[in-house]
N, C-alpha and C positions, 0 to 999 in steps of 0.2 A: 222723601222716598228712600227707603232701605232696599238694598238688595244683595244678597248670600254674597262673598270672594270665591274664588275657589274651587267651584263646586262645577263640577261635568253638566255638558249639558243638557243632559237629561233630567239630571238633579234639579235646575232650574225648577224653583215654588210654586208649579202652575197653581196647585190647588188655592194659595193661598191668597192672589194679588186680588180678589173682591175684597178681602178685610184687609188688605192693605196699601189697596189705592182709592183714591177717591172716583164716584161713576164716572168723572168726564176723562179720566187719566186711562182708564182700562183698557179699552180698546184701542189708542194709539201704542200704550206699553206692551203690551201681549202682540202687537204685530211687529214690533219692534224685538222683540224679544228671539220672537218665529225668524224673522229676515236672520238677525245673527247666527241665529242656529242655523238654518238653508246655509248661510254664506261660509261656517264653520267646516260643513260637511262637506261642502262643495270643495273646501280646502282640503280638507282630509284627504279629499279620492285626488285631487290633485297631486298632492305629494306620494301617496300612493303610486298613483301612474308614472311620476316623474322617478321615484325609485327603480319601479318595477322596470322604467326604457333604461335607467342609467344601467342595473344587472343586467340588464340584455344588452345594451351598447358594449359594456366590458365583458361578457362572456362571447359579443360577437370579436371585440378584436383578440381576446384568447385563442378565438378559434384561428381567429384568418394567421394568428403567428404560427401556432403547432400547425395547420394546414402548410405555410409555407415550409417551416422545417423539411419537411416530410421531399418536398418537390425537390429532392435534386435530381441531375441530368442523368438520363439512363439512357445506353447505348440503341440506335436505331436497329441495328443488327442484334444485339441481343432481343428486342420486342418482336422482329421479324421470326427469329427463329423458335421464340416461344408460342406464336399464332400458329406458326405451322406445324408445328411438331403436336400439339394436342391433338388428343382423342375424340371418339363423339362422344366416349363418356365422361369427360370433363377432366381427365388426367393425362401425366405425359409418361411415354415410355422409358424412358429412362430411370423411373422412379419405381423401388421395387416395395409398394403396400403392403406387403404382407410383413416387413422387419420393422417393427415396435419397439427394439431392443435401446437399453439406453448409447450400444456404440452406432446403430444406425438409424431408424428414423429419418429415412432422406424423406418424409412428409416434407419439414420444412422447406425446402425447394419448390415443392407446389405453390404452399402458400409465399414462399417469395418474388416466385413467378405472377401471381396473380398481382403482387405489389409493383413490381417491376411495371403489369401492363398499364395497372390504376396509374402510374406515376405519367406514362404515357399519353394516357388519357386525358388526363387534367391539365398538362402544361401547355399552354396555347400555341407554344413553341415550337412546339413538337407536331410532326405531321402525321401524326397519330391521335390526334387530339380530336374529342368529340367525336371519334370514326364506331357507326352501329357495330362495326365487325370486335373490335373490343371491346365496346360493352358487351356485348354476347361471350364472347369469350372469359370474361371474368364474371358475367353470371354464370355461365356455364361451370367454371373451375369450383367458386364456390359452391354452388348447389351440388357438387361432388360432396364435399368436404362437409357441408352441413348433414348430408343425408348419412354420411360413414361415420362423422365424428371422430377421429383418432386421435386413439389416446396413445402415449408415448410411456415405457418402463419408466425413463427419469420426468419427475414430476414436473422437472422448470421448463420444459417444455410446454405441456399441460396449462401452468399458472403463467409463466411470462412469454416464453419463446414465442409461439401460437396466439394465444389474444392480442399480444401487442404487435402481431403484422395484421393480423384481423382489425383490428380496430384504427388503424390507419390507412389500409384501403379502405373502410365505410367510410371515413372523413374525408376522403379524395374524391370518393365516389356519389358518398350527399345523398341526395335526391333521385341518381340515376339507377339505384340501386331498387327493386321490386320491395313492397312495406315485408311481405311472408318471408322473403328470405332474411328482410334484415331481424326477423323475429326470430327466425332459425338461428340465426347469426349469436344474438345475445347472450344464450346459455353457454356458450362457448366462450364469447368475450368474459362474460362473467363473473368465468374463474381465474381471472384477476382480479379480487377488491379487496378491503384490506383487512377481512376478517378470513382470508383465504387460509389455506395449512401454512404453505411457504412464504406468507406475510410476518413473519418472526422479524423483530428487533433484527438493526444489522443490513446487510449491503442488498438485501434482496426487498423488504417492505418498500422502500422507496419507489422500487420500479414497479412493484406491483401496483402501487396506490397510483402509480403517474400514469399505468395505463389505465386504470379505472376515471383517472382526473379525467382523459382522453374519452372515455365513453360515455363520460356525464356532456363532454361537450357536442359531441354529436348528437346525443339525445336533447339537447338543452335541456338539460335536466338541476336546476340551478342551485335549490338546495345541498342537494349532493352531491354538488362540486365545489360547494364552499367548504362540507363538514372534508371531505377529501383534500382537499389543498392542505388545510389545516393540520393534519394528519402528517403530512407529506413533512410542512415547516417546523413540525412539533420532532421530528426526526433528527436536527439536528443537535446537536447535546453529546457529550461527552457520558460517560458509561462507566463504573467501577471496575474495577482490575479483577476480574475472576483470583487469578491466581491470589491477588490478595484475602479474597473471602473464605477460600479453602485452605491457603497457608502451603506447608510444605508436602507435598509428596499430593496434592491434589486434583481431584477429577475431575471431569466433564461434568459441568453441575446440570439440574434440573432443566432438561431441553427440549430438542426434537421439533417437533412440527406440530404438537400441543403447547408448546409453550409462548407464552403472550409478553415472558418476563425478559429484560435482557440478557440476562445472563452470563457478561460480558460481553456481548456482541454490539461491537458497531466503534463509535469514534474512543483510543482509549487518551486519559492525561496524558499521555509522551508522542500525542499525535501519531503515534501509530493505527493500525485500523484492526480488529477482530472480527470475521464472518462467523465464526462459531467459539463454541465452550472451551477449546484446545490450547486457546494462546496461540493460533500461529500467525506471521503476520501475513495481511492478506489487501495489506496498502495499496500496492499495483495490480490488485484484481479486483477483489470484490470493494474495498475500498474507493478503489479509483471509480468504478461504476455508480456506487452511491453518489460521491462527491458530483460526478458529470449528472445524475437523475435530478441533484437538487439545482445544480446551477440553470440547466435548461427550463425548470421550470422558475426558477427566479426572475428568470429574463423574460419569460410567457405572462407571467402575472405582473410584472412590471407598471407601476403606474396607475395601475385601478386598485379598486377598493379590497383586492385578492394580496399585495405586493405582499412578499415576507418583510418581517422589520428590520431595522439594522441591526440589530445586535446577530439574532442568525445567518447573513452579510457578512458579517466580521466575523462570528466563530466558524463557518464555512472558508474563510480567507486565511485564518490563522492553520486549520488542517491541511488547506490547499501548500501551502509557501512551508509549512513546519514541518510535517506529513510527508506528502506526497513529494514535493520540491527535494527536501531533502533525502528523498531515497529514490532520489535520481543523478546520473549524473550531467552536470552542467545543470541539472532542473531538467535537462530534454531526455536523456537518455534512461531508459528501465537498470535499474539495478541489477544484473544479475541474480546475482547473492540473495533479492529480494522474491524474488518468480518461484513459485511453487508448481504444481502441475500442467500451469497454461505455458510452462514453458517447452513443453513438448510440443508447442504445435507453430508451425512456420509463421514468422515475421513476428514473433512475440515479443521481440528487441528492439522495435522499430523506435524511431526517434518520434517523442509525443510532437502531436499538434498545437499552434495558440492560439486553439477555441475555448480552451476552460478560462484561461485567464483574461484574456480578452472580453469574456462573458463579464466576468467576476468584473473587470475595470469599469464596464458598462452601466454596473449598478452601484458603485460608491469608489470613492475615492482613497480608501481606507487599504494603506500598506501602496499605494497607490505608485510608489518607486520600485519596488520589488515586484511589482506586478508588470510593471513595463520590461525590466528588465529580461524575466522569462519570458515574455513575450518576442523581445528581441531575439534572444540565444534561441529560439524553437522559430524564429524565422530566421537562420542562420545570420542576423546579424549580431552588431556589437553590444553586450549585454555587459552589465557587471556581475561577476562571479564569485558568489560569497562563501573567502573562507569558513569552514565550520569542524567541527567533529560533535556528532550529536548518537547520542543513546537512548533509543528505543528501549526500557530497562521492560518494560511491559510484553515485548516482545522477542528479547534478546539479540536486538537485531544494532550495530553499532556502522556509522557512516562518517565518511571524512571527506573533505572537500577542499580543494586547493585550487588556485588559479589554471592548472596545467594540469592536474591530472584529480583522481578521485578513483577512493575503495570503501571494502569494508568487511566486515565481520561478522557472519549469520552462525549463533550457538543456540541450544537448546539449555533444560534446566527441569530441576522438578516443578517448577512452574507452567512451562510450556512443553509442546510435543515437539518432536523434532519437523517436521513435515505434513504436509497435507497430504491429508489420503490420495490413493489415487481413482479418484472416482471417472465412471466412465470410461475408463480403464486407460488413464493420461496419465502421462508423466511415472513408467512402468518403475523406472530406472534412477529413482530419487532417493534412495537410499540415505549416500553417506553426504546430501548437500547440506545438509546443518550441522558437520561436524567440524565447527569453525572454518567454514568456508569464504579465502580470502582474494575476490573476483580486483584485479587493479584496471583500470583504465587511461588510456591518454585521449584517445580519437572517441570514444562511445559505442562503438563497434566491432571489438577485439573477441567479440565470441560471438556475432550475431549468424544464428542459424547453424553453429557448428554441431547442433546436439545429435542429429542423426549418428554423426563419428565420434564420438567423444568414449572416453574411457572412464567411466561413473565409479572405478574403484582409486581416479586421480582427482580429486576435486581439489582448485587451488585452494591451499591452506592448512588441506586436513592432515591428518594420520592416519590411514586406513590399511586393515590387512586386502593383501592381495590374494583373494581367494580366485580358485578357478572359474566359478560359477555365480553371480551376484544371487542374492537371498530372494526368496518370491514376493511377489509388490503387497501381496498380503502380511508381508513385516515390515513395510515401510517406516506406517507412522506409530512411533512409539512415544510415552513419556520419558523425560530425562532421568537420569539416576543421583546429577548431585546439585548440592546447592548454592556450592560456589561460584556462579556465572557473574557478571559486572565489567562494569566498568568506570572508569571516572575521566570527568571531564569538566574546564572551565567555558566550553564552548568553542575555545581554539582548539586548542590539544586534549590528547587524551589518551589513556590507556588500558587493554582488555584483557582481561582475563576469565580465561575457560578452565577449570577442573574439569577434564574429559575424561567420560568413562563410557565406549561407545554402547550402544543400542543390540551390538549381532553377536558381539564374543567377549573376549578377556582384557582384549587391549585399553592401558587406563594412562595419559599422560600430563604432565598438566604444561597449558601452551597458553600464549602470553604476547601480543599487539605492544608498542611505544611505538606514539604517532609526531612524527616532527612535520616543520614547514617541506623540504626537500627529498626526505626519504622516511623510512619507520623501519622496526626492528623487532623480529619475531622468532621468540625463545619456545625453546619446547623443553621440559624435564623431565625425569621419572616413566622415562618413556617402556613400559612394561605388558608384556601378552604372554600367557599359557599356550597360544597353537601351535601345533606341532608343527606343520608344515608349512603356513603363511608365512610369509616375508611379511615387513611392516614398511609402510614408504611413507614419509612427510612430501607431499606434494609442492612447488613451490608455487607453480602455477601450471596451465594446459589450457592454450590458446589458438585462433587461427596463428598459422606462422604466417607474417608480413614481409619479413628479412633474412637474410643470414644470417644464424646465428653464431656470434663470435665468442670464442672463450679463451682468457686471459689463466694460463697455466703454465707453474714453472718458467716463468716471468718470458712468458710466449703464446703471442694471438695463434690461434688458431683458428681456419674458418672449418666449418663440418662439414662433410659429407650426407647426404641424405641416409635417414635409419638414425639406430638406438646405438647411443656411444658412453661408456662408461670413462671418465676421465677423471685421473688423479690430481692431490695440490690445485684445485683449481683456485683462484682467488675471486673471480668474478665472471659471469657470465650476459651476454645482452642477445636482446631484441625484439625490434618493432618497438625501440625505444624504451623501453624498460631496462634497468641493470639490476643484475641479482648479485649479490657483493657477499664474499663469505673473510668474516674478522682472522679466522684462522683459515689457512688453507684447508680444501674437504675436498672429496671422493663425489661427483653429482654424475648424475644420469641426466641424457638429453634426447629429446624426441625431435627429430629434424625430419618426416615423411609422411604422404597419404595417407589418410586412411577414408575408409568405405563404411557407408551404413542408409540406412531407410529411417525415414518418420517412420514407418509402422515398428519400426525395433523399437518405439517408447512412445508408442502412441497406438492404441488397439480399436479407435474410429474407423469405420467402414471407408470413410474418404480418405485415408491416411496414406499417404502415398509409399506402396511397396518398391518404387525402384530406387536402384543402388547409386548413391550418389557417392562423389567423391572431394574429400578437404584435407589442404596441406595443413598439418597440424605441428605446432611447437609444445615441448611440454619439457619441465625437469623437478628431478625428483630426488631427496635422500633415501637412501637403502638402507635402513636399520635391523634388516635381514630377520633371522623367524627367531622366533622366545627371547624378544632381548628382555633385559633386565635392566632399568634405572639408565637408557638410553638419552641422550641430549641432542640438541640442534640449538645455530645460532644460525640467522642469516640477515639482511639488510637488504629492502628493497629500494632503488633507485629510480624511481618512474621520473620520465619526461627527462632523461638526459642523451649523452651520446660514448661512443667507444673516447673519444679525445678526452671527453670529460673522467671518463672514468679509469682512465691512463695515468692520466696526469694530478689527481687527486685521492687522498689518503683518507680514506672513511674514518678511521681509526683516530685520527683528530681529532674528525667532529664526533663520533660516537664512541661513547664507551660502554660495555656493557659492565656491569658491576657486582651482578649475582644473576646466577642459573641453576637454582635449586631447585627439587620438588616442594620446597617449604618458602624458598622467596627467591621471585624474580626483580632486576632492577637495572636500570638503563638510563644513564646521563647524556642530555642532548649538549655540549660542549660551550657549543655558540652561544645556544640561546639560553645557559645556565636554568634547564627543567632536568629535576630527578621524576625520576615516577618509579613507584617498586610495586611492588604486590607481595603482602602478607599472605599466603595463604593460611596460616598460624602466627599467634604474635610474636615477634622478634624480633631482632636487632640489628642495622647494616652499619658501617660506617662508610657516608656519602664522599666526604674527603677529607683531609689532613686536618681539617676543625671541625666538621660537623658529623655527627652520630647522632642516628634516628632510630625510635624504639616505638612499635605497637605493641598495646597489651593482648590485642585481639586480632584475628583474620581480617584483612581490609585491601581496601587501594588508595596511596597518598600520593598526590603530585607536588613537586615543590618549585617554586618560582624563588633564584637565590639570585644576588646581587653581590656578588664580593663575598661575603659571610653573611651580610644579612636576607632574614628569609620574608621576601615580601609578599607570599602569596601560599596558601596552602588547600589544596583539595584533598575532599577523601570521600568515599565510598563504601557500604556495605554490600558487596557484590551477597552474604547472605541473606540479606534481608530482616535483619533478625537483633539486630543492636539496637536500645535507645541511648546510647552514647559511646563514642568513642575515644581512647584517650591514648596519648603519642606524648612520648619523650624524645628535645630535640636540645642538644648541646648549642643552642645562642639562647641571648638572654630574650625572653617578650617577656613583655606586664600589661595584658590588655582583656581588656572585658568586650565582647560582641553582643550582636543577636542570637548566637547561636553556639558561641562558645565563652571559655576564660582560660585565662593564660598564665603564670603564674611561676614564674623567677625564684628557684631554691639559690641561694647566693653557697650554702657550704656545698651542695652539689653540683653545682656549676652546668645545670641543664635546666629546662621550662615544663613545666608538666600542663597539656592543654587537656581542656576535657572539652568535646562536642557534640553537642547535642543531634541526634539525627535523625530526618525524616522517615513517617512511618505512615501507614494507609497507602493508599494510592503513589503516593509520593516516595513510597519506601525503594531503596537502591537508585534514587536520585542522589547527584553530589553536591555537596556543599563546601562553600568555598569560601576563605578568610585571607580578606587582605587584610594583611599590616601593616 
């Protein structure tokens, strides 16, 4: 007997087995044949079925997880007063329907209220639970809301705000909801899916998609919640550097709300985060939101056949801890420096939670020290606290991080914009906060909520004229004018330099960061403005005041009196544990007194709260008076010390400054034998009694020295724009790298190194030679 391999069974040779069996074989083999086939099928629809329970068992515990999410505890008292206070037309009075506008829109209220009562509803807990009087009540509210449909001026309302509290009461609510309204319901939910306007690449897609994931599961709709997830885990990826693709003096590329392309939007190589075309960093907002859209749902699909894979796992863990960690301080506290317009609105400072990382530990083991660790320090216990100094070069945003204290340095460039718009008419008063603005910290709360009183022509770090009148929020956001921005760094230390030329007038300086273990050092040069009547102030900082502040003049403490006190020879000033130490005696202004101000003075939300609050504020400043010309500042900040400590110790030791030019800044840390300079043009310093250091080109070089020998070299194209760089250095090397060569003239008695430097994406990264 023959019979075909291979062959489906349908293909089975019915026609042929007369000529190819003999009469008595026929009819046992042809039933034999039939039973396989029956018992084949049988198996088919079996695996079938057993597939089709498995996606239903794991779309059922998807649900029951985002179901739970959704349950937390809501106040008895808040449910009571929302029963009673509705309408019989299914709305509450407090809520004014007719304002659509993108600063009010208190809709959202409604539909939070309705969320409020579903949560009520569902928790078995609660003695509101399964009560008819709220079911009715939250059909009622709804059937409001479906019959008017309100649409909102800003769209994120529209696409996320709205569907995604809609679509979280249906999933609370199941079954108890009427089928008509939940049809009504739909066209509303949506307009959230991911081929929406506001579905663009970037911090907003992901949430859009996660509530559509959310309406495939109420619907059990299972197809289109697998192509959806998928969407969601295809999100995470890193993104080309705009500013790289345009080059120098570059624009907001090809965007908007038609566009499907990234465009630099979303996770960039230096772990920073892009929401739009601008360059700005937007890590602790839109950033931080993506990262929380994806990890929630990592943790939802978890373990079924939906899990993301590891590698997105681990590129999610490396944004989280390289990212976000470091542009915070301790890991828990928001950067300042880093907050674009969400900082106009109360408790924007607060210390994060350890739900992300907790999440993140949850699903892999991967960094799995450094994940505890943050989890610790954001549950106020003991955590380890990792040194760093890291640049955002994609962003121009630079951080440092110490065991005791932590700062940093937010510039612009013809790469990036200085600021986020201020949309929705937030953050009025953002003006001059990218003009190397340098926020220090001990505690992580040394500005929290101060912004109602704040003086926004004082931003710690900057230079700005003190005009009488701040510019309208409609000149906020500009592009930068030069291209010197950078910094360099081995990951410990580092140093930054800004070419400033501000955004509203004439004023042009060039200012300059060296970051030690215990203190840093901040140079300003060529400090020059055409206005006639501005005064120019270098800020040093403008903080709550915590303490008295004391100042060390004419080799005498002095404590302040509250108010504005101009004081001569001062040598050093403190408080709230910071010391601000001046090399040479200087002339500083200090702010020791209340002052008064509203959220709504930078924040133009209908909820924004108009009354006048009041905060004792610290602040001090250099006065470099009005049209100066080729103006300088030197000063040394000393965080996390005390008045004893800065009594009894001689800064001047340990730092020296070494050039304060508009053409090169440079600053030797003593102790720890690190020069750092900044070329802004190449030329030439001599670092000490043997060594003399030469760039051919504008740059940043740090050096790591040992006696005379040089064991460590970084450098930097804060332009962008070198594929090599080449430094003359009076000791002898003869070494060949990855990345460079080095090479010993014996009758010149210096080393001529040439280095190769990175470009694309990686451009104004530093590169670093140990010898």
């Amino acid at each position: 007997m023959y019979l075909q391999r291979n062959l489906p069974l349908n293909s089975l040779p019915e026609g042929n087995l007369t000529t190819s069996l003999g009469a008595d074989q026929q009819p046992r083999t042809v039933k034999m044949i039939n039973k396989i086939r029956v018992y084949a099928l049988c198996l088919m629809c079996l695996l079938s079925h057993l597939i089709l329970f498995s996606n239903e068992l794991d779309l059922q515990t998807i649900k029951k997880r985002v179901v739970s999410s959704i349950l937390d505890p809501v106040s008895n008292n808040d449910v009571e007063k929302i029963l009673s206070s509705i309408k019989d037309n299914g709305t509450w009075p407090e809520i004014d329907y007719s304002d659509v506008s993108r600063e009010g829109f208190l809709h959202r209220f409604h539909a939070s209220n309705i969320l409020t009562l579903a949560k009520s509803y569902r928790t078995d807990s609660s003695r509101f639970f399964k009560k008819p009087q709220v079911k009715n009540t939250i059909i009622k509210a709804l059937k409001h809301w479906a019959d008017n449909d309100y649409i909102c001026d800003n769209w994120w309302y529209n696409q996320i705000g709205i569907p995604d509290l809609m679509v979280r009461i249906c999933l609370l609510m199941n079954d108890d909801l009427p089928s008509d309204l939940i049809n009504e319901l739909q066209p509303i939910i949506n307009r959230a899916n991911v081929n929406a306007q506001g579905a663009r690449p970037g911090g907003d897609r992901v949430k859009i998609a996660g509530i559509e994931a959310k309406n495939m599961l109420f619907l059990d709709n299972h197809e289109n919640f697998k192509h959806v997830i998928k969407v969601i885990e295809n999100e995470i990826k890193r993104v080309p550097w705009i500013g790289d693709t345009f080059g120098y003096g570059f624009r907001d590329g090809e965007g908007g709300f038609g566009s499907r392309e990234a465009n630099g939007r979303g996770i960039q190589y230096d772990n920073s985060f892009h929401h739009r075309g601008d360059g700005v960093n937007n890590t602790l907002s839109y950033g931080l939101g993506y990262a929380s859209a994806f990890i929630e749902w990592a943790v939802f699909v978890d373990d079924t056949q939906y899990s993301f894979s590891n590698s997105k796992i681990e590129e999610l863990t490396d944004y989280f801890l390289d990212g976000i960690c470091k542009t915070s301080i301790y890991g828990k506290f928001p950067d300042p420096g880093a907050k674009n317009r969400s900082m106009s609105r109360p408790g924007s400072l607060k210390p994060f939670n350890p739900d992300m990382p907790e999440k993140l530990l949850s699903l892999s083991d991967y960094r799995k020290k450094e994940l505890r660790s943050i989890i610790n320090l954001r549950q106020d216990k003991k955590g380890d606290i990792i040194s760093h100094a890291t640049y955002f070069r994609h962003s121009e945003h630079f951080t440092f991080q110490r065991p005791n204290f932590f700062t940093s340095v937010r510039m612009y460039s013809t790469r990036v914009h200085n600021m986020e718009e201020p949309y929705n008419s937030e953050g009025l008063m953002n003006h001059y906060r990218g003009d190397g603005a340098n926020h220090i910290s001990i505690s992580g709360d040394e500005y929290f909520d101060i912004w109602p009183v704040y003086d926004y022509r004082k931003i710690p770090g900057a230079t700005i004229a003190q005009n009488d009148k701040m510019p309208t929020p409609k000149e906020i956001t500009k592009l930068g004018h030069t291209d010197f921005v950078g910094a360099v760094t081995d990951g410990t230390y580092g140093a930054v330099a800004f070419d400033f030329k501000t955004l509203s007038d004439t004023l042009t300086a060039r200012k300059s960061w060296f970051f030690f273990d215990t203190e840093f050092v901040c140079l300003g040069a060529g400090i020059s403005a055409d206005n006639d009547s501005d005064k120019i102030v270098t800020t040093l900082n403008q903080t709550l005041l915590r303490s008295q502040p004391a100042v060390f003049s004419n080799n005498t403490l002095l404590e302040l009196k509250p108010g504005i006190e101009k004081i001569d020879n001062t040598s050093w000033v403190f408080q709230d544990g910071i010391g601000y130490v001046f090399p040479k005696p200087t002339t500083v202004y200090v702010k020791n007194q209340q002052e008064s101000g509203s959220w709504w003075r930078i924040n133009k939300q209908v909820t924004s709260s108009k009354e006048q609050i009041s905060k004792d504020v610290f602040a001090i400043w250099l006065d470099h008076g009005a049209k100066p010309k080729n103006l300088s500042y030197q000063y040394i900040v000393k965080p996390a010390t005390t008045i004893d400590n800065l009594k009894n110790s001689d800064i001047n030791e340990a730092i020296s400054i070494l050039s304060n030019t508009p053409y090169l800044q440079a600053v030797k840390n003593n102790d720890l034998g690190i020069y750092q300079v900044v070329f802004y043009k190449g030329g030439t310093i001599k670092l000490n009694e043997y060594l003399e250091l030469t760039s051919t080109t504008p740059g940043i070089v740090m050096l790591k020295i040992d006696g005379n020998n040089i064991n460590q070299i970084s450098v930097s194209d804060p332009n962008r724009e070198l594929l090599q760089m080449q430094l003359t250095v009076s000791a002898k090397i003869n070494e060949q790298g990855e990345h460079f060569s080095a090479k010993w003239e014996k009758r010149e008695k210096q080393s001529h190194i040439k280095i190769n430097m990175p470009v694309g994406v990686d451009a104004g990264s530093t590169v670093t030679l140990q010898l």
